[in-house]
Each structure stands twice: as structure tokens, then as C-alpha cells.
C-alpha positions in Angstrom: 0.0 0.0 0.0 2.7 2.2 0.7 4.5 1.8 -2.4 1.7 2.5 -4.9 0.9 5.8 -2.9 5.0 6.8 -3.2 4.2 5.7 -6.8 0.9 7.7 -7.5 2.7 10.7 -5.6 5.8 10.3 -8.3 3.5 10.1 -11.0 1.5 13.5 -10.2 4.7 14.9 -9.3 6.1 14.2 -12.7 2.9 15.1 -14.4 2.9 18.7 -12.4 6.3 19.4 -13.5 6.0 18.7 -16.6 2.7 20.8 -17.0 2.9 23.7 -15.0 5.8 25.8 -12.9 4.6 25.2 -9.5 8.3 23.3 -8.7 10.4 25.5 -10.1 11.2 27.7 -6.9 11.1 24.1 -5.0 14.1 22.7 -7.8 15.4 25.8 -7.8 15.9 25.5 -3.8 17.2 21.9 -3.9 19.6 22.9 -6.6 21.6 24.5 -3.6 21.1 21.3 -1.7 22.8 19.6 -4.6 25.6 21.4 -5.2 27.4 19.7 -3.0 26.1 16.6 -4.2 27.2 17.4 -7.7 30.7 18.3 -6.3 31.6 15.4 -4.5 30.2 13.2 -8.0 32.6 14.8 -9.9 35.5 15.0 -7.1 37.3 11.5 -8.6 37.3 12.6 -12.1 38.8 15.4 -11.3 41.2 14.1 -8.9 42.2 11.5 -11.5 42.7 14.3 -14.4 44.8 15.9 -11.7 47.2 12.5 -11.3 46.9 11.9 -14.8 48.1 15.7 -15.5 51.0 15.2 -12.8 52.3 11.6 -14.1 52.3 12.3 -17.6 55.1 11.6 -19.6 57.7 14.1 -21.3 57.2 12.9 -24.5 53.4 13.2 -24.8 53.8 16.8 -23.1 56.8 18.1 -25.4 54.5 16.6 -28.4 51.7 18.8 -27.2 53.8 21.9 -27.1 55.2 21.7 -30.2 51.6 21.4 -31.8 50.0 23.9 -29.5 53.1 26.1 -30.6 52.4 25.6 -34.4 48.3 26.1 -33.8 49.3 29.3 -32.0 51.1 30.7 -35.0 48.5 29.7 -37.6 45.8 31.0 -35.0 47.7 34.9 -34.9 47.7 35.1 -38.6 44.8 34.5 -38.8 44.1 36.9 -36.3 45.8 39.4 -38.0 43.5 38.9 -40.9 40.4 38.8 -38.8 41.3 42.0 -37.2 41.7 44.0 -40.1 38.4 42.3 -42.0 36.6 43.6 -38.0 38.1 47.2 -38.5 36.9 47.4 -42.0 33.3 45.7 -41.1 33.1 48.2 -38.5 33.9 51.6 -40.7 31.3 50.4 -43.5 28.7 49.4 -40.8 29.2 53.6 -40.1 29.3 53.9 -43.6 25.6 52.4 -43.4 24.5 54.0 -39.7 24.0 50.3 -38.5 24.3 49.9 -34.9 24.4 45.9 -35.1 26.8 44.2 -32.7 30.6 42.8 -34.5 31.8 41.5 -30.8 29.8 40.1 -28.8 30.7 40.0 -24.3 31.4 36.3 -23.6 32.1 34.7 -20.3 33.5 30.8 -19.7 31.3 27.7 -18.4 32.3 24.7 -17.6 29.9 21.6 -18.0 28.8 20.2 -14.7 26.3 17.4 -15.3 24.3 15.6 -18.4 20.4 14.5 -18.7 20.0 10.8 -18.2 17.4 10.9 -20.3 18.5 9.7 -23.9 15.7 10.9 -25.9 16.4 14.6 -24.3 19.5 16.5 -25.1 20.2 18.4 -22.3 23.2 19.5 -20.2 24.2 21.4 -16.6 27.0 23.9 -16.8 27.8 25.8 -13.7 26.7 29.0 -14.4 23.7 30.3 -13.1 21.0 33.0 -12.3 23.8 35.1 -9.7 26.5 35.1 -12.6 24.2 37.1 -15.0 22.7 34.0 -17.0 19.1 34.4 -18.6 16.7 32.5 -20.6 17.5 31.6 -24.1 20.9 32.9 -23.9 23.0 31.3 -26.3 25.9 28.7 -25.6 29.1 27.7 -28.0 32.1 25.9 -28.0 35.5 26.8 -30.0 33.7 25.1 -32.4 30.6 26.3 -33.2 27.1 26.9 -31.8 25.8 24.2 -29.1 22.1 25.6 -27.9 20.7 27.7 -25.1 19.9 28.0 -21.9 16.6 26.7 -21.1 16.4 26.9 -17.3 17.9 28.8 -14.5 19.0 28.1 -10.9 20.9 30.4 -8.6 24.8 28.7 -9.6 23.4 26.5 -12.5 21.5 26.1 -16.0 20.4 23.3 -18.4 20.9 24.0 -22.0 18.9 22.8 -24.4 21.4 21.6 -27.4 20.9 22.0 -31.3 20.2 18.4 -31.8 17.2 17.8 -29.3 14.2 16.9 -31.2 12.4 20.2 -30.1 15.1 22.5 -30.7 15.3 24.4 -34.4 17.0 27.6 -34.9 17.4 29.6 -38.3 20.4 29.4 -40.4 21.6 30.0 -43.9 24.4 28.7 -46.0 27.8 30.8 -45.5 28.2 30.3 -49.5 25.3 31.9 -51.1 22.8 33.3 -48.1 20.0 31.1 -48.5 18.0 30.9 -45.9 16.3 27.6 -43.5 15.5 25.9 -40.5 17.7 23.6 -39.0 16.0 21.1 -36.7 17.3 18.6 -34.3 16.7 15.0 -34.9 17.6 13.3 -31.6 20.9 11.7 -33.2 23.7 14.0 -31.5 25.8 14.1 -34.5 23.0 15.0 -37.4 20.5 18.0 -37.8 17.8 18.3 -40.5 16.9 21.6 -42.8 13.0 22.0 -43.1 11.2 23.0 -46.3 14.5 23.4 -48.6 12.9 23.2 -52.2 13.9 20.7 -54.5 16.4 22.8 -56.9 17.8 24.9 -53.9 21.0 25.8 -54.6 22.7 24.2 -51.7 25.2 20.9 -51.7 27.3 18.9 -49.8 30.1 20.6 -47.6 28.3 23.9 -47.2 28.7 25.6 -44.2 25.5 26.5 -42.4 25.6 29.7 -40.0 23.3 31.4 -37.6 21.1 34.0 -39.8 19.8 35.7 -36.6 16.5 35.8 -37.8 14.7 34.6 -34.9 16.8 37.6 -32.4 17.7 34.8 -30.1 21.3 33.7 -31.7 23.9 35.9 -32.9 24.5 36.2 -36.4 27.3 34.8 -38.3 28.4 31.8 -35.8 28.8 28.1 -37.6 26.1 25.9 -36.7 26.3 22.7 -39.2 28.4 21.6 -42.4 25.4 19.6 -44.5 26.2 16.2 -45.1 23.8 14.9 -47.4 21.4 16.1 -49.9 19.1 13.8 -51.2 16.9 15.0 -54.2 13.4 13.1 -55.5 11.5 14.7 -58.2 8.0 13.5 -56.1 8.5 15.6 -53.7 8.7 19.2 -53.6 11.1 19.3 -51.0 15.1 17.9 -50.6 15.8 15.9 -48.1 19.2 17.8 -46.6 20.7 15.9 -43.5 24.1 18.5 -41.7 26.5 17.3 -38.9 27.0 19.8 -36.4 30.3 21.6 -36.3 30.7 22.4 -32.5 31.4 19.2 -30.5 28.2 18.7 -28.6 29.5 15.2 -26.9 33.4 15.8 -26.1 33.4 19.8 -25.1 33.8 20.9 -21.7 34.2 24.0 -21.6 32.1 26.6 -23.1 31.2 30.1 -23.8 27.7 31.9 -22.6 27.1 34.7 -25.5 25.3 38.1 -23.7 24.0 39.8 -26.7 22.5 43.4 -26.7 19.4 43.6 -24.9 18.2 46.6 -26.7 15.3 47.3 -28.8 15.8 47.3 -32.9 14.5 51.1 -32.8 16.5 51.9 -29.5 19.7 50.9 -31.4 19.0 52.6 -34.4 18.1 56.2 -32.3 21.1 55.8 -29.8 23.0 55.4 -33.4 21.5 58.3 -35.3 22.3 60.2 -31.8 25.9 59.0 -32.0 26.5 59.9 -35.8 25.1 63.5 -34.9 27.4 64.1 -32.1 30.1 62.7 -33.8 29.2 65.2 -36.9 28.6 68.1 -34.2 32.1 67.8 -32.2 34.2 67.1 -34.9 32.8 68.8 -38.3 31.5 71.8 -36.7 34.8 73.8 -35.2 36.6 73.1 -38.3 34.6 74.3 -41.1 33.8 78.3 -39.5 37.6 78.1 -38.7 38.7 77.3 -42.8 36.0 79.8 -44.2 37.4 82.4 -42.0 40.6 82.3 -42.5 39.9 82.0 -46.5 36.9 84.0 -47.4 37.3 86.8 -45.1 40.3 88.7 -46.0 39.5 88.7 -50.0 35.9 90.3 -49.0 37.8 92.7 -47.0 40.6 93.4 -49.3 38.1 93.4 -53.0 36.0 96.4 -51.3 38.5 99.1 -51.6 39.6 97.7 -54.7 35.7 97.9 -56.1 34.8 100.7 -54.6 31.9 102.5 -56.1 32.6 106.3 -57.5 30.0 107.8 -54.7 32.2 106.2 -51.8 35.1 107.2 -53.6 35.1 111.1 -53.0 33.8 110.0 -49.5 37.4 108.0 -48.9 39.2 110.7 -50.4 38.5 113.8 -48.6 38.8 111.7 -44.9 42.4 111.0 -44.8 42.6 115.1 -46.8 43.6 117.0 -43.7 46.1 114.2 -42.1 47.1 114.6 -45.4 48.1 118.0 -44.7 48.9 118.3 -41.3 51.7 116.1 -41.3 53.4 115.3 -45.0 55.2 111.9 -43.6 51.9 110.4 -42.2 50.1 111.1 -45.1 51.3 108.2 -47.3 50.1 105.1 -44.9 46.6 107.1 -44.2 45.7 107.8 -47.9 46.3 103.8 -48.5 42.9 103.7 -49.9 42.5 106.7 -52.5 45.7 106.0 -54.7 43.5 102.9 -56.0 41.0 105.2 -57.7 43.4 108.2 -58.3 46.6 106.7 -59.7 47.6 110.1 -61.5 47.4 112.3 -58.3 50.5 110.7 -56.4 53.6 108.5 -57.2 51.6 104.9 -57.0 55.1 103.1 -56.2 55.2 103.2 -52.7 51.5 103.2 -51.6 50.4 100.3 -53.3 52.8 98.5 -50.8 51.8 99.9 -48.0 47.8 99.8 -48.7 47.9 95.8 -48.1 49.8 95.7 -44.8 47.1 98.8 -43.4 44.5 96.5 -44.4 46.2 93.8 -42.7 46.9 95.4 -39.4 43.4 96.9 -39.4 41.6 93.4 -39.4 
């Protein structure tokens, strides 16, 4: 008797879970119980990668340098590359006023824990609620894209991966941008593209990437490499079968993606506010300082030279009594009549002078 009420209690316990979220601040709860639980369960392996790490031999270890060594140096140039390809992506994406993320903030996890369960793809790394994780955040590997997080407790999360039977996320082929669905079929090294038509231009060894259609994945990370495309003129769809590039049964250690959590139109008016202020500090000192320097003095020097014949008389009977008054002080001060009367005085030495009053004056 008490066994099949322990097991009708299981079974509505089960059946609660799975339909509604009563239990998730009870599992939530017990995950802190289990922590410790989940530490001491893994305490031999690592204690036994710690021995093996200690105890193993020189030649295996120099082996391993000199590869790592020679990954390193193919790694930087192509670093070099991929840093000047970022700088230029970044100018044109100005060029185009796009405020779309080229680096996205990434922070380490380390798998913890796997679901039992084989028809469920599932996995516990030990990052959590407290360390900034949410919902549907993606997850990668130095591979490729591996799924997202699914649930959330205070120090851990499960992550759903690409190949569980309910996961799909959009894609397109890296060679020529067409877009579909990549599905998981339950087999962790196969997904499935939905509804690619029959004389789609795609073919074995393209390489699928995140399209970031669906704003829950990052654009531009690898996702599969198809495999197989199988072609029958009955149907009106292909048949295309892709292995997933990241290594969903042998990584370890991953990487949690935190995208931008902003609005489409809040990007686009904190980058029209950006452009401006970039147009207002650095276009706007320099241009009054050029025409000022340029346009000014001509203005100031063509008006005596264009004077009309009504201001003329007007400029000449001014500088008539300095004139003379004092002989040697009449030269500079008359600077501006010789123009229009070049027969009254010797036009040798005013001309000279006339530019450097004009000068001084302004």
C-alpha cells in the first residue's frame, strides 16, 4: 500500500512538472542542496585528471607543445587577418548608420552534469542566475554553436542543445545566403533543414551559420556543415541531413554569448544620436575656422579695390587733412585713394603699404 501511494505521488509529481511551474522555486531550492552533491560526483574525475596531469610523460607533453606552438602561429595570422576584416566591417557598418553588434561580451562555463534521459538532449554547466545568466541565452564551444539556456537556478542552468528533437533555430548557407530551419533529430551528430525546395541551390560541404533571424542567436556563428542532400522529383522538398560543427559530446568547456538587450529602434536612435554628435564635435569647429581664415580677407581686401565712385570722393576727402597736417603720415593714411586716383601721387610706394594697413586693421 505504501509503495503505490509513493508511486501515484511520483507520477502527479512528474505530471505537475512537466505541465505547470509550481516546482520551479522548490528545484530551484534543492539545486543549492545539490551542489554539494554534484561536487563530490565529480570530485574523482577530477582528482584522476589531476594525477593523470602530474604523471604524464615528457614525450606526450613536449609533443603537445610543439603542436599547440604551431596552432598558435597559424591562429595569430589569422588573427591578423580577422582584425583587419573587424576594422573594415566596422567603418562600412558607419558607412551604413548600423548599430548591429561585431563582438559580442562572452564569459567561460564549464559543464557540470548531463540529462540521463536519452531521448532529451540536455546538459548542466555551472553558471547560473547570480552570474548574470538568462533564458534563451545562447551557448558555444570553439567550435561552433551548441544551444541555449533553457532553465535557470541560482549557480546553475540546463541547456537545451541543437540536436534535441524540439530545438530548431534559423540558419543560412555561408556560400550563397539562402535561408532555413535547422531542426534537431535526436541523433547528437545529425541535424535536418525544413522545407528546402527541390532545386535549392545548396550541396554537400556547405557551411550552415546562424542567420539571426529569430533575435535569439547571434548572427554569423557556424552551426552545421550539410552532409547529405538527397533530391526526388515527387517531392517538392530535398531531403538535406548536416553534422553539427561544434562538438556537442566531447566539449567541456564553453562560452555563454550576452548579446545586446536593446530594442531594434533603440539601437538605431542611440546610433543616429551617436552619428550626430560625432558630426557636431568634430565637423563643426573646423569648417567656421577654414572659411574664416579663407573668405574673409578677399571680402575685406576686394571692397576698396571695387569701390563704387559715390564712396570714392567720401574715402578721399577723410584722410585730406592728415594729409596735410603732417606730409610723412600722409602716405600710410591715404592707403585707400591711390586705388582710384593713380595720376594724383607716385603709386610706387602706396600700393605697398595699402595691403599691410588693411592687414593690421583686421
Amino acid at each position: 500500500m505504501r509503495l503505490l501511494v509513493l508511486a501515484v505521488l511520483s507520477v502527479a509529481l512528474m505530471v505537475v512538472d512537466a505541465r505547470f511551474s509550481l516546482l520551479k522555486p522548490v528545484r530551484s531550492q534543492a539545486s543549492l542542496v545539490l551542489m554539494d552533491a554534484y561536487w563530490i560526483t565529480d570530485l574523482p574525475g577530477r582528482l584522476w585528471e589531476g594525477i593523470a596531469s602530474q604523471f604524464g610523460s615528457r614525450t606526450e607533453l613536449v609533443a603537445e607543445n610543439e603542436k599547440l606552438k604551431s596552432e598558435n602561429l597559424l591562429l595569430q595570422g589569422r588573427m591578423q587577418k580577422l582584425a583587419a576584416l573587424t576594422e573594415q566591417n566596422v567603418r562600412l557598418r558607419e558607412l551604413l548608420n548600423s548599430s548591429a553588434l561585431v563582438n559580442e561580451k562572452v564569459e567561460v562555463a564549464e559543464l557540470i552534469g548531463m540529462d540521463p534521459n536519452p531521448f532529451t538532449h540536455r546538459i548542466i554547466i555551472n553558471k547560473g542566475e547570480r552570474d548574470g545568466v538568462v533564458l534563451g541565452q545562447p551557448v558555444l564551444d570553439a567550435r561552433g554553436l551548441m544551444g541555449q539556456v533553457v532553465e535557470l537556478m541560482p549557480y546553475t542552468s540546463r541547456v537545451l542543445l541543437l540536436t534535441d528533437s524540439t530545438h530548431s533555430i534559423p540558419v543560412q548557407v555561408n556560400r550563397n545566403g539562402l535561408r532555413a530551419i535547422a531542426s534537431g533529430t535526436g541523433n547528437p551528430e545529425r541535424l535536418e533543414l525544413r522545407h528546402v525546395a527541390d532545386t535549392a541551390d545548396i550541396k554537400e560541404g556547405d557551411l550552415l551559420v546562424s542567420s539571426g533571424l529569430g533575435q535569439r542567436f547571434p548572427a554569423g556563428y557556424p552551426v552545421a556543415t550539410v552532409k547529405e542532400v538527397i533530391h526526388d522529383s515527387g517531392q517538392p522538398f530535398a531531403i538535406v541531413r548536416a553534422v553539427p560543427t561544434a562538438a556537442l559530446n566531447r566539449s567541456r568547456y564553453l562560452l555563454l554569448v550576452f548579446s545586446d538587450n536593446r530594442t531594434a529602434e533603440e539601437r538605431a536612435n542611440d546610433a543616429a544620436q551617436a552619428q550626430e554628435n560625432l558630426d557636431a564635435f568634430g565637423g563643426g569647429p573646423v569648417i567656421p575656422a577654414t572659411v574664416s581664415k579663407v573668405v574673409t580677407p578677399p571680402a575685406a581686401a576686394a571692397t576698396p579695390a571695387t569701390a563704387t565712385p559715390s564712396s570714392a570722393p567720401a574715402a578721399s576727402t577723410t584722410p585730406a587733412k592728415p594729409a596735410a597736417s603732417k606730409p610723412p603720415a600722409a602716405t600710410p593714411a591715404a592707403s585707400k585713394p591711390p586705388v582710384n586716383q593713380p595720376a594724383a601721387r607716385p603709386a610706387a610706394k602706396p600700393p605697398v603699404t595699402a595691403p599691410a594697413t588693411t592687414g593690421r586693421q583686421e
